[in-house]
Every structure is written in C-alpha cells, then in structure tokens.
C-alpha angles and dihedrals in degrees: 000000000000118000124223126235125246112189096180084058095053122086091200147355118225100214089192127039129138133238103213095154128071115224092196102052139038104271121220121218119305110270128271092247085051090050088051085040089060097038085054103049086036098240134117094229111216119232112226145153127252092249087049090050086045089060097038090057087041090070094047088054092230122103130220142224107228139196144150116226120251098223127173120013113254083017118125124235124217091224116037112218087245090057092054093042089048097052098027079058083048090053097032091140086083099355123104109168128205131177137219134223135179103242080211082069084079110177102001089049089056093056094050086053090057104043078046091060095043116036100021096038107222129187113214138339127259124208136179112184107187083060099042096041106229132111102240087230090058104119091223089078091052096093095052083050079051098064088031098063099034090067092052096251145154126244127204123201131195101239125189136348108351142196097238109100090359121150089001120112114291087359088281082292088281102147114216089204087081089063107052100135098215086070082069083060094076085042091064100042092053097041097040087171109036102093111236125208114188100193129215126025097288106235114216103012104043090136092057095055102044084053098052084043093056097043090045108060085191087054118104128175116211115205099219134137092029117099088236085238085070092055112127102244086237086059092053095045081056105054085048098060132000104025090036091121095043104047117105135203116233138156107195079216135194076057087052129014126240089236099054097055097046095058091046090048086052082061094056124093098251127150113261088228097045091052090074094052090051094038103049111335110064092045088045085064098039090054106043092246103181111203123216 
C-alpha cells in the first residue's frame, strides 16, 4: 500500500540523498571509492535501503529525494533507477524518486528516460558530470533534456569539487572540469523551462554558480555534500537575500547525515524567516508538492 504525503506534517524536505544498498539482492562490501568517500567526509556512511532510510526520515519527520547514480556506460549499478522509483512509491509519505541515466547511452538512455517517467513515475533526473564524463552543455546530452523538460521535470546536476575519488591516487581519475557549474549556464538558456538544480556549494567556482542562479529564475542551488561550516560568507548572504527562494536543503546523505547538517545549518546566520524556504518551501514548489 502506497502512503500519502503530508507536507504540513514534514520539517524538511532532503532534496539529495543516495541509494547505495539493494533492498532485493545480497549486497557485497561497499566499494572501494564508498570506503575513500567516508574517510573523506570522516564518517563512517551507512549503507541502507530505500525502505531503512524511509523509516529513518520518517522519524525525523522530513522526507527525501532519492537516486542512484548511472556511471560508466555499460557499468552496472547496485541499485537500478526502477528499483529506487517502485519502493520510493511504496514509501511515497517521506519518499521522492529520480533516476539516472548516463547522457553517453544516447538513444537507448532516452528511452529509458521516457518508460522511467511513465511507467515508474519518477520525479526528476539526477547528473553528475565529472563521473559521468560529459560537459552538461555537450549537445549530446540535448535529446535526454529533451525528455526531461517536456514532462515538466526537474534536473540536478553535480556541481564543483566533489568526494568521490578525493584524497585517493590520481583522484580516482574523476576530472572537475566536468562540474564547472557555468557550463549549466547554456543549459539553461537553451531549456528556459526545465528547473535546474546545481547541487553542492561549488568550490572553487561558487561565484560562478550564484551568477548563473541569479540570471537563470529556473536555477536552484542545493547545499548539499559541504559540512555548512564550511559554507563561503557570500553563499550565505545569498541564501539570505536574493536566491531565498531558490536555495535548497540537502544532505548527500549517506556521506553526511541529515543530522549533522542540520545542527551545523542552525549555527549559520540565516534569517528566521528565510530557514523555513531552504528547509521545505522552496523544495515543496520545485517539486510540485501538492498540500492536502
């Protein structure tokens, strides 16, 4: 049986979390690039399935967008994007499913887009270039965008240094070119009315980002995968005023808990009345959200 969703009910909505666990298979050890991830962010992440982190949001009254990320091309992933839709549906009280797909799949990957969107009912797209090794410009991708923004839906994109590969030899060969976030910025020119979220505070290029945020209205910026300490002072200004109503709370959880970076954002200087947009409004209109 499918639960409803109250938002009313919900503190907070994690606009980016990751499914690294299977819930319909015996899973082997995490991976070698999940053991350096944790080292980096120095946490230990914890490996669930989507129905355990269900419950675990559940109890923190807040519900969560969740994906797996589509690698390599060819690769396969421990958790397929249809595995994530059908039990995040299951789940739908605190559960929002995306998919991921490789824009290198080409034609098959934008059928798959489209059956995902239909028959699986999925709510958005996640991307993360300097893993999947394209420039988000790259027109290749175009026909996958495409699929994305006639059906109305959001797409989040990896943006800036990230943990996957940090700190490990060779930086596990992951290229930050990919994730410059002013690449996003021909992506929004050219899709005015597909929603773009670049996630994470983009070091080193944060201004970037917030420029290409404040000259794009479809442009949000989640603050996920960053410790908020850690948060750049112009980010935060920000946040405070001019993108208020386009900054969005993630975790990137299982790297950072969703605990931990909400006690650390309660330390920031952010308006009282600005908390409740980045913490569930502003996700409750990106994401069509319906109430009652």
């Amino acid at each position: 049986m499918t639960r409803r969703m109250n938002i009313d009910d919900l503190v907070a909505i994690d606009v980016h979390t990751h499914a690294w666990k299977s819930a319909l298979r015996v899973e082997d050890a995490p991976t070698e690039s999940q053991e350096a991830m944790g080292r980096y962010f120095h946490y230990q992440p914890q490996h669930q399935t989507v129905p355990e982190m269900a419950e675990m949001y559940r109890k923190l009254k807040m519900a969560f967008v969740v994906f797996t990320v589509d690698g390599e091309k060819g690769a396969s992933r421990r958790i397929t994007n249809e595995e994530i839709a059908d039990l995040a549906h299951k789940h739908g009280d605190v559960a929002i499913p995306f998919a991921s797909i490789n824009p290198h799949r080409g034609a098959e990957g934008v059928r798959q887009a489209r059956r995902l969107i239909e028959e699986h009912k999925v709510r958005g797209f996640k991307f993360h270039p300097s893993v999947q090794e394209f420039f988000p410009n790259d027109h290749m991708a175009y026909p996958l965008y495409e699929v994305i923004a006639g059906a109305g839906l959001p797409a989040l994109f990896h943006t800036g240094q990230t943990g996957v590969g940090a700190a490990t030899r060779g930086g596990g060969g992951i290229r930050l070119k990919y994730a410059h976030p002013m690449l996003l910025d021909d992506v929004a020119a050219d899709f005015p009315d597909m929603p773009i979220v670049m996630a994470h505070p983009s070091f080193p290029w944060q201004e970037e980002a917030l420029s290409v945020a404040t000259h794009k209205p479809q442009v949000y910026i989640d603050l996920s995968g960053w410790s908020p300490k850690y948060f750049p002072p112009i980010l935060v200004q920000y946040a405070n005023t001019l993108l208020k109503d386009r900054i969005l709370f993630g975790s990137d959880y299982p790297v950072i808990s969703p605990e931990r970076w909400v006690a650390e954002f309660e330390k920031l200087p952010i308006k009282p009345e600005v908390r409740p947009l980045i913490m569930k409004e502003n996700a409750v209109r990106l994401l069509k959200l319906g109430r009652g």
